[in-house]
VEXRO-33021 format. One record per residue (C-alpha): x, y, z; residue in three letters; chain. Coordinates in steps of 0.2 Angstrom, whole numbers, padded with zeros to 4 digits. Each point is the difference from the previous one (the first is absolute). Example, Ala and Ser with C-alpha at 12.3 -4.5 7.8 and 13.67 -1.06 7.14 Angstrom:
X/Y/Z/aa/ch
0062/-0022/0039/ALA/A
0006/0017/-0003/SER/A
! end
This chain:
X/Y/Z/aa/ch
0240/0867/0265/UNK/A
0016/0004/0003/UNK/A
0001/-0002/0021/UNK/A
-0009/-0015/-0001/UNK/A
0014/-0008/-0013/UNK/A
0014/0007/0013/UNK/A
-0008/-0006/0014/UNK/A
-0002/-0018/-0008/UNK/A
0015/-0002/-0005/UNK/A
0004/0006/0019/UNK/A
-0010/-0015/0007/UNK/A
0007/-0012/-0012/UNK/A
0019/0006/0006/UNK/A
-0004/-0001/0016/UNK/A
-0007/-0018/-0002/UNK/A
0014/-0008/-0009/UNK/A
0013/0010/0013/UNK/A
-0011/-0008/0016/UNK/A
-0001/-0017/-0010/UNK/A
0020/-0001/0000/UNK/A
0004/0004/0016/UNK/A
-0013/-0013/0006/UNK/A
0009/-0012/-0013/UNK/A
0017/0005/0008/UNK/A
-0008/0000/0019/UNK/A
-0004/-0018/-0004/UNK/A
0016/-0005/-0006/UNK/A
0011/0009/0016/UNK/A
-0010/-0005/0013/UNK/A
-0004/-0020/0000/UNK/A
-0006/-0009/0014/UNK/A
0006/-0017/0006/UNK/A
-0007/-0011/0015/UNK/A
0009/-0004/0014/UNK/A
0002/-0019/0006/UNK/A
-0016/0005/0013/UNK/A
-0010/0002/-0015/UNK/A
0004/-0013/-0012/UNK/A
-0002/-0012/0018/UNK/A
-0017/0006/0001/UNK/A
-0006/0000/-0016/UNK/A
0005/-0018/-0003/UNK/A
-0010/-0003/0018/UNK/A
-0015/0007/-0008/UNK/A
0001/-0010/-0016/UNK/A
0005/-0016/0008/UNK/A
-0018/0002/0013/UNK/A
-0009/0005/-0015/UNK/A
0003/-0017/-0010/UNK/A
-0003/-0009/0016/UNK/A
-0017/0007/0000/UNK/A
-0004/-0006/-0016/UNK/A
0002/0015/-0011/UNK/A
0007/-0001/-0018/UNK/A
0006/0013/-0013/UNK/A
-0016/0001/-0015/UNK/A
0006/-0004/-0017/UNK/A
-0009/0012/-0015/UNK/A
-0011/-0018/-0003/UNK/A
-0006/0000/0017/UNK/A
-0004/0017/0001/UNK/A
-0011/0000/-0017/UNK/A
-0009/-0014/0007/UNK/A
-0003/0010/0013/UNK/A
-0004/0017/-0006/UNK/A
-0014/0006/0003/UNK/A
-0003/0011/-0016/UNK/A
-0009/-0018/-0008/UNK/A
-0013/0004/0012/UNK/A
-0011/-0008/0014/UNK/A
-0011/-0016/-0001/UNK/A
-0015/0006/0008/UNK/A
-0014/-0012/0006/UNK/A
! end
């Protein structure tokens, strides 16, 4: 009884240690795009609205969804 409460109380420690040195990794280390990148990505968006494809609002994708089932004939 007494090793399993030590080493839960272990695990539980080492959690919350590996949790904040991911929350601290996240916060030293950010990543920003170059000019290159933001060039392309607006490429890609600008040739994906020219070939007709559009952003789905919640509405359309409930009208959409296929959890109301299928018509069958």
């Amino acid at each position: 009884m007494f090793n399993t409460i030590i080493a839960l109380v272990a695990f539980f420690a080492i959690a919350i240690i590996g949790w904040g040195v991911a929350e601290l990794k996240s916060k030293g280390c950010q990543y920003q795009q170059n000019d290159d990148e933001i060039a392309v990505d607006e490429q890609l968006a600008q040739q994906l609205h020219k070939n007709g494809f559009h952003e789905l609002n919640i509405k359309d994708v409930i009208k959409n969804i296929s959890t109301k089932g299928f018509k069958t004939t």
